[in-house]
VOLO-512019 format. One line per field, with one value per residue (C-alpha): residue number from 0; x, y, z; residue in three letters; chain. Coordinates in nm, 4 decimals. Layout:
k = (NUM,...)
xx = (X,...)
yy = (Y,...)
zz = (Z,...)
r = (ALA,...)
c = (A,...)
This chain:
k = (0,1,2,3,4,5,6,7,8,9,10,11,12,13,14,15,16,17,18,19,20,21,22,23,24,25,26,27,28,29,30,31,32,33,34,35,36,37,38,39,40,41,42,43,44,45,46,47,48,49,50,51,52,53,54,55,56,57,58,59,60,61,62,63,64,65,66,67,68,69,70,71,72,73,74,75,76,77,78,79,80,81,82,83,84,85,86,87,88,89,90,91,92,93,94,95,96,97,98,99,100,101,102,103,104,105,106,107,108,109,110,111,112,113,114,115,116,117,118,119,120,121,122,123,124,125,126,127,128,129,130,131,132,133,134,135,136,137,138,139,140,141,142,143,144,145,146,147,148,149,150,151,152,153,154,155,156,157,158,159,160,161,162,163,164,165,166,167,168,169,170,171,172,173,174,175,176,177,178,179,180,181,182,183,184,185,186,187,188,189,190,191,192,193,194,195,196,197,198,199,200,201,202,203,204,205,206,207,208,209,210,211,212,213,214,215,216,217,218,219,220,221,222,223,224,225,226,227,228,229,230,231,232,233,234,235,236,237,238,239,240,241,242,243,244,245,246,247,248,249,250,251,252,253,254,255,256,257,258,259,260,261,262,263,264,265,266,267,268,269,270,271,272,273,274,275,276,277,278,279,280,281,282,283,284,285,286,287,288,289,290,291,292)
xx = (0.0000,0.1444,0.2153,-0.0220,-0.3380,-0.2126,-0.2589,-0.6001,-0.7274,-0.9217,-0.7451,-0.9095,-1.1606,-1.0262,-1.2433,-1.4096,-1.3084,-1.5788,-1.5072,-1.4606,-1.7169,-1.7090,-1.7394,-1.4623,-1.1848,-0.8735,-0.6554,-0.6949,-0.3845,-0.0962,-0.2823,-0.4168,-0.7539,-0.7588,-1.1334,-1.3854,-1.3843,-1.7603,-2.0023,-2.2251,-2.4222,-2.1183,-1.8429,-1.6970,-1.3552,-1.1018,-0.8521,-0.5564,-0.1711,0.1149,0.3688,0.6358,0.4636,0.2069,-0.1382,-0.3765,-0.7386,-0.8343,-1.1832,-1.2855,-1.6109,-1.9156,-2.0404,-2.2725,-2.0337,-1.7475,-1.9914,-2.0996,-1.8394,-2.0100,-1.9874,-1.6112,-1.5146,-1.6504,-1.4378,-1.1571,-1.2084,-1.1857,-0.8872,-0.6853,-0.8089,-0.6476,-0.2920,-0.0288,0.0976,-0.2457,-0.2653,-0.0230,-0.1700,-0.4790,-0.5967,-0.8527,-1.0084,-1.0543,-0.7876,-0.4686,-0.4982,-0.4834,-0.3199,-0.2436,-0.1707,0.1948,0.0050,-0.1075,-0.0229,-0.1369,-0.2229,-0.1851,0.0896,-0.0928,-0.2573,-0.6230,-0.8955,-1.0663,-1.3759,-1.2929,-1.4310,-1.2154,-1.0977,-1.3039,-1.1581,-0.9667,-0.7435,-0.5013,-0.5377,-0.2906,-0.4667,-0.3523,-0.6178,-0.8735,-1.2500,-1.1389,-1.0118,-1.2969,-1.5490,-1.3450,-1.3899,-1.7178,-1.7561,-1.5806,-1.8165,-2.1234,-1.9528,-1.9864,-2.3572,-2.4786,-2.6258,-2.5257,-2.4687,-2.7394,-2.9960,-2.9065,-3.2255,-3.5587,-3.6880,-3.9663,-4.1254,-4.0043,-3.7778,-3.3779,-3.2223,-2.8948,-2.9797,-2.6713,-2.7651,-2.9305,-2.5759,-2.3833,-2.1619,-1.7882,-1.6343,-1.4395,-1.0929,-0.8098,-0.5561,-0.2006,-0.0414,-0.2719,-0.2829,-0.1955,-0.5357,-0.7971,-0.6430,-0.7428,-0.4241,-0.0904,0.1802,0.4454,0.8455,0.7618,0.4607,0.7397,1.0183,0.8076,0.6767,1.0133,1.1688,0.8186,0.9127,1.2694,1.2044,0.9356,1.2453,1.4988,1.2532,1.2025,1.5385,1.6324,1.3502,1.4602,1.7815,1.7093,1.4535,1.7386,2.0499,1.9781,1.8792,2.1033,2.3849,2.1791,2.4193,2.4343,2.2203,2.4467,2.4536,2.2630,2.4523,2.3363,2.2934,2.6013,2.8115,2.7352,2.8898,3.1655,3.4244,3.4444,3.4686,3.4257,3.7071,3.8889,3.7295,3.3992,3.4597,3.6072,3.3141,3.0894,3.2672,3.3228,3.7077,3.9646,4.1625,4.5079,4.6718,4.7007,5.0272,5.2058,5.1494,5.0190,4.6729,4.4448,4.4325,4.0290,4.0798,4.2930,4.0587,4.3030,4.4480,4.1736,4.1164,3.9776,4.2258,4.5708,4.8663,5.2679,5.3515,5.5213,5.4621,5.7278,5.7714,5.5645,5.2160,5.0899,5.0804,4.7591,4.7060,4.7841,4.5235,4.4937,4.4209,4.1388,4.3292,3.9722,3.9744)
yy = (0.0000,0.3481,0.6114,0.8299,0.5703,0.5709,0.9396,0.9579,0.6482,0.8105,0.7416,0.4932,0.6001,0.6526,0.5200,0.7397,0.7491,0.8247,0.9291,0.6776,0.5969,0.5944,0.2685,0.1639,0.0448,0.3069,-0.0520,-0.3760,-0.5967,-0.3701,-0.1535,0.2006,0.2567,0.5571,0.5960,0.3456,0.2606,0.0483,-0.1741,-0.4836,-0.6492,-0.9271,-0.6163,-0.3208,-0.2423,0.0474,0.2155,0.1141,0.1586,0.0149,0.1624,0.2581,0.0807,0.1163,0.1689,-0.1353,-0.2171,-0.4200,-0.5806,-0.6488,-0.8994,-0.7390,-0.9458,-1.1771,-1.2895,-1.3114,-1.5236,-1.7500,-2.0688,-2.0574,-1.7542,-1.7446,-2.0597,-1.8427,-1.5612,-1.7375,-1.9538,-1.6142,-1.5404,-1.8574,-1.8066,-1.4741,-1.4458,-1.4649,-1.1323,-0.9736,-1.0664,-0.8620,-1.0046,-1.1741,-1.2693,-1.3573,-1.6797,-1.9744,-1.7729,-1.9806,-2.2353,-2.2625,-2.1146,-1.8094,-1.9282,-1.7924,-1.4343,-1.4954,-1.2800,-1.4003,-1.1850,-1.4798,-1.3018,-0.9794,-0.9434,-1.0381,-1.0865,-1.3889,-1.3225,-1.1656,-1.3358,-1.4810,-1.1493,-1.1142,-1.2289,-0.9629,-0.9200,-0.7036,-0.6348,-0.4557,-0.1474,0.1355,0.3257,0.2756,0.1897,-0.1629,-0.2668,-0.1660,-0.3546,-0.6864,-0.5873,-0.5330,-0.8701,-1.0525,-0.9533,-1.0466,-1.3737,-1.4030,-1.3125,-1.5050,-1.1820,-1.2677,-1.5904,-1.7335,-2.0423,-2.3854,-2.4985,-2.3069,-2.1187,-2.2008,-2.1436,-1.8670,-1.6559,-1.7023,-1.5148,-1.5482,-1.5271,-1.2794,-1.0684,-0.7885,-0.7544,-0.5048,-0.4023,-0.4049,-0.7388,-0.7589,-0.6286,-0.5595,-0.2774,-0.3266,-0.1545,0.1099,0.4615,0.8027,0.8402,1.0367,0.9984,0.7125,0.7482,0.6009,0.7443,0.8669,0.9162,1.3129,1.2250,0.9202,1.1576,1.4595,1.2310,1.1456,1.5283,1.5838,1.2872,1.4231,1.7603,1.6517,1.4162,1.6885,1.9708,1.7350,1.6420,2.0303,2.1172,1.8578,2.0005,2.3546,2.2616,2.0822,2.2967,2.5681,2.3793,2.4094,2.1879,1.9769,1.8176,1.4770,1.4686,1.3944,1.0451,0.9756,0.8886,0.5102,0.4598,0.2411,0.5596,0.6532,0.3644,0.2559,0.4900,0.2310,0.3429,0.6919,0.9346,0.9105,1.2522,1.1187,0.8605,1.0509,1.2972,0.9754,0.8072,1.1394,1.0709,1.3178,1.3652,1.3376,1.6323,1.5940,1.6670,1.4131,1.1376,0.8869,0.7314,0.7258,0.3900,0.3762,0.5036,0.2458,0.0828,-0.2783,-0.3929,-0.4151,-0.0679,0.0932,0.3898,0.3052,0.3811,0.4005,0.3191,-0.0093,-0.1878,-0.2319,-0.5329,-0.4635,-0.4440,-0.8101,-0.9065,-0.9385,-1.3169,-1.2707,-1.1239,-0.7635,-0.7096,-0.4479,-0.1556,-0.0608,-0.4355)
zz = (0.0000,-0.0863,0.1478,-0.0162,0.0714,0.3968,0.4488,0.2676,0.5768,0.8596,1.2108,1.4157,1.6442,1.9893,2.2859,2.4859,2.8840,3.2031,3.5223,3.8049,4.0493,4.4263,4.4222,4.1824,4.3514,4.3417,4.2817,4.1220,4.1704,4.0826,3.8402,3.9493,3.7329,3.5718,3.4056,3.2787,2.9009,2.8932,3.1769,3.1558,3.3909,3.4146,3.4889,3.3810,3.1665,3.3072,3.1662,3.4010,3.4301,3.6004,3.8591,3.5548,3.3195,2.9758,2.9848,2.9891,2.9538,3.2800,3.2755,3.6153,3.6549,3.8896,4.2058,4.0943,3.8130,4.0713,4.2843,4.0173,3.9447,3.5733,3.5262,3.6142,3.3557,3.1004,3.1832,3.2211,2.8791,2.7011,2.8318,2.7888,2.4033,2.3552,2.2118,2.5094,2.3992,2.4387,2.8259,3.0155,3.3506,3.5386,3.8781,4.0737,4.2117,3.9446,3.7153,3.8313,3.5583,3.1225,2.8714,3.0484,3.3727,3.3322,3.3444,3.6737,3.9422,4.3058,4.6115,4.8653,5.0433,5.0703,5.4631,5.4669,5.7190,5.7865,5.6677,5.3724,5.0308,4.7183,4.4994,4.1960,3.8590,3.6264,3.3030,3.2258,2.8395,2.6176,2.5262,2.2692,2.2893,2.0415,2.0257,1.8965,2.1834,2.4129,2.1419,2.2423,2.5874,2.5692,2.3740,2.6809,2.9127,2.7411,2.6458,3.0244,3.1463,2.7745,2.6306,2.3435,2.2968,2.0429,2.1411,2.1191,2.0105,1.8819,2.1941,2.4005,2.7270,2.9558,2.8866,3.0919,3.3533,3.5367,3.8910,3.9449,3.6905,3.9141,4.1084,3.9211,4.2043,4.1824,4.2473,4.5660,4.5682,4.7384,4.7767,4.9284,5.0572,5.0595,4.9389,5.0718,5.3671,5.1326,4.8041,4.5514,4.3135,4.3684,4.5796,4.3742,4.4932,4.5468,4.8510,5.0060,5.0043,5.1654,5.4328,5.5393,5.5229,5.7369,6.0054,5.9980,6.0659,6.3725,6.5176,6.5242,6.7034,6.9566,7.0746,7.0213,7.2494,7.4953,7.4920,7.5635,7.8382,8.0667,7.9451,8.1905,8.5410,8.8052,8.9474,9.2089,9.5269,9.6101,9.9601,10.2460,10.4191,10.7295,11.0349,11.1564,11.5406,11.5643,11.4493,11.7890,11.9864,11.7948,11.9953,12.2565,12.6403,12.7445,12.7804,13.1170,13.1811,13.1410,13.3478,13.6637,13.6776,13.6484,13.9421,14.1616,14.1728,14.1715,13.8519,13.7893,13.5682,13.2142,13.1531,13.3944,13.2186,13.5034,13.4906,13.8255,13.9297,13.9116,13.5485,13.4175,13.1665,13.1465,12.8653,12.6415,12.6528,12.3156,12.2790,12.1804,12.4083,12.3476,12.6853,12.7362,13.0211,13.3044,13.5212,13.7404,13.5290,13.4560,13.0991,12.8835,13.0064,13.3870,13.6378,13.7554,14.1373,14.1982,14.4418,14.6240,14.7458)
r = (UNK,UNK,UNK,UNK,UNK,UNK,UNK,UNK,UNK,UNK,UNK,UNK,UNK,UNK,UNK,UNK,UNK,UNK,UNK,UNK,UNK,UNK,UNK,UNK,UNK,UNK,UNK,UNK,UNK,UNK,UNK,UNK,UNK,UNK,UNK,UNK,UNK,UNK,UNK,UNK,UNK,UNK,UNK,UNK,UNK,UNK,UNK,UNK,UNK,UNK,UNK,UNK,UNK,UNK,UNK,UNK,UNK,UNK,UNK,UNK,UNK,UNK,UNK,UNK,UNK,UNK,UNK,UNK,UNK,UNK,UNK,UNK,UNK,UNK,UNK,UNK,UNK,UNK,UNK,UNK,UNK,UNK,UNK,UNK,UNK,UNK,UNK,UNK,UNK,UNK,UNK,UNK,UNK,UNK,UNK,UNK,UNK,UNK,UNK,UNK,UNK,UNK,UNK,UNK,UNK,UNK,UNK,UNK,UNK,UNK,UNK,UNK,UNK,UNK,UNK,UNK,UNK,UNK,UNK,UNK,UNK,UNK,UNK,UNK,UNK,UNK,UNK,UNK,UNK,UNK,UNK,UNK,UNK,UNK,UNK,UNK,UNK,UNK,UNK,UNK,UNK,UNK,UNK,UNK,UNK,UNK,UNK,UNK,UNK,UNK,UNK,UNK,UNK,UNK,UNK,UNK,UNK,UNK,UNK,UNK,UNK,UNK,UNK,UNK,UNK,UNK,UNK,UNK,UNK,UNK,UNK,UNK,UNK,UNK,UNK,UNK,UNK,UNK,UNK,UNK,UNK,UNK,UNK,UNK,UNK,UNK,UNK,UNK,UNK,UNK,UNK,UNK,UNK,UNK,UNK,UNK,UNK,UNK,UNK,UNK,UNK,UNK,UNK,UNK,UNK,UNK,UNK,UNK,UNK,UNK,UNK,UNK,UNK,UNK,UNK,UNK,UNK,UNK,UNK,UNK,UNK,UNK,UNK,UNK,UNK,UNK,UNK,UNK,UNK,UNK,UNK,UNK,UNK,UNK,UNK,UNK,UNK,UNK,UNK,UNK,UNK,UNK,UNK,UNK,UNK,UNK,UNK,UNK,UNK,UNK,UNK,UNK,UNK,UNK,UNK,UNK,UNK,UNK,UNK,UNK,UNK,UNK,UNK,UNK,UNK,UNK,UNK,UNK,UNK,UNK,UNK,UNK,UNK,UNK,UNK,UNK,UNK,UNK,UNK,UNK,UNK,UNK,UNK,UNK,UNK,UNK,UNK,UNK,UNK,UNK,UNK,UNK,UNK)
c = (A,A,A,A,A,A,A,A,A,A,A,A,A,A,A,A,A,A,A,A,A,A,A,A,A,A,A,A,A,A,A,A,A,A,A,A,A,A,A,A,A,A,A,A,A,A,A,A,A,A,A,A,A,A,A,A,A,A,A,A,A,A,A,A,A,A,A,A,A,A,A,A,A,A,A,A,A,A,A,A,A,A,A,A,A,A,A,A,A,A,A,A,A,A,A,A,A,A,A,A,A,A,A,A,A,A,A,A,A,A,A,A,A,A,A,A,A,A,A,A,A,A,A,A,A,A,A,A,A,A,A,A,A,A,A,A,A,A,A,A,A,A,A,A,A,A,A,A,A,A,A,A,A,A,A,A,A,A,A,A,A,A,A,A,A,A,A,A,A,A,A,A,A,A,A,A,A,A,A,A,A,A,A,A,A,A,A,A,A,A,A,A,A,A,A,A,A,A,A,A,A,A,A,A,A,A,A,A,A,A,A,A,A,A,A,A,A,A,A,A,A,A,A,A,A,A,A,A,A,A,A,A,A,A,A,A,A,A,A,A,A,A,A,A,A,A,A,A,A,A,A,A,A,A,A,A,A,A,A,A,A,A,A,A,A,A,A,A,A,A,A,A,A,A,A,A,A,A,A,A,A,A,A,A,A,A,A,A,A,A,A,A,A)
């Protein structure tokens, strides 16, 4: 084909994007939804990204879909027909095995309660952009509630309706870790790196307030120690003053030297001495005669 036919050919159609909901999960897997492309009764297709990565189309099945084991086959038979380089991802319960079971990415490791419920199935679809690939979305997902799937046989009777089909709620999800508190995009490098200048700053005022409240306080003393009672008593016998003023005998002068003999305290006597003793003193062993006797 010449160049010149190829600038004469209208551009594909782009697809048109709408608004999330507040219902719409902020994350499905690791994919951040970024607007919804088209909805059925069996789930809805978003325009999705990756953390550093392209732009998919993720189809995401509604509750009563996600609830219904039939329902789920048939979502996950489309799948495993698709060309492997058409799936960029899946999860969900019942989407662990096929074709494309190499594309599946599990959340087992992520925390959960115990009463929470299987995760809803998805896909992860490369997506360029254009209204051709939210047609094959939108085929998908009425592959999967039978809309348009023609009769086996010639009709009869009453007419057939899924039991789910009235649930068009979002399927259950599951977002970890979770996103900035009030914000339903991702949390970039800019928000981590702020938070942690933020927690920073807080640490360093507080030890610098710390510091300037106990710089200033003055020197405080050790208390003194408390004299025990046997402080008291430990100076053994009382001085030979004491003593004679006790007994109402005379004292001899201090400066010669010679001890009264009612105020010699023996030789067990608790002040030291340098006298020797002459001949005529008994030893420590020997007896002493009292002189009032």
């Amino acid at each position: 084909m010449s160049t010149h036919d190829d600038a004469g050919r209208d551009p594909a159609p782009m697809a048109g994007h709408h608004p999330l909901r507040d219902d719409d999960p902020a994350r499905v897997g690791d994919f951040w939804l970024d607007s919804r492309l088209t909805a059925t009764p069996a789930g809805t297709a978003f325009a999705a990204h990756e953390d550093r990565g392209d732009a998919v189309l993720l189809i995401l099945l509604s509750e009563g879909a996600a609830a219904d084991p039939a329902a789920r086959a048939r979502f996950a038979g489309e799948v495993n027909a698709m060309h492997i380089d058409t799936v960029v991802a899946r999860g969900g319960q019942d989407q662990d095995d096929g074709r494309m079971a190499v594309r599946f990415r599990g959340e087992a490791e992520d925390p959960a309660l115990a009463d929470h419920g299987p995760l809803a199935p998805w896909a992860a679809l490369a997506f360029d952009g254009s209204l051709a690939a939210v047609l094959e979305a939108d085929r998908v997902l009425r592959a999967v509630d039978l809309s348009m799937s023609p009769p086996l046989s010639e009709p009869s009777g009453p007419d057939y309706r899924l039991h789910w089909i009235d649930r068009t709620g979002t399927g259950p999800t599951r977002a970890w870790p979770l996103p900035w508190p009030g914000r339903t995009d991702r949390a970039g490098w800019i928000t981590m790196l702020v938070s942690f200048l933020l927690m920073a700053l807080i640490t360093a005022v507080a030890i610098l307030l710390a510091i300037l409240a106990f710089q200033n306080q003055p020197p405080v003393n050790a208390p003194q120690p408390i004299p025990s009672m046997g402080e008291g008593s430990g100076s053994g016998s009382p001085s030979g003053s004491q003593t004679g003023s006790q007994s109402g005998e005379p004292q001899s002068p201090s400066g010669t030297g010679t001890p009264s003999p009612g105020s010699d305290p023996g030789p067990y006597s608790d002040s030291p001495s340098m006298n020797q003793p002459s001949g005529e003193q008994s030893g420590p062993g020997a007896p002493t005669v009292n002189p009032r006797l």
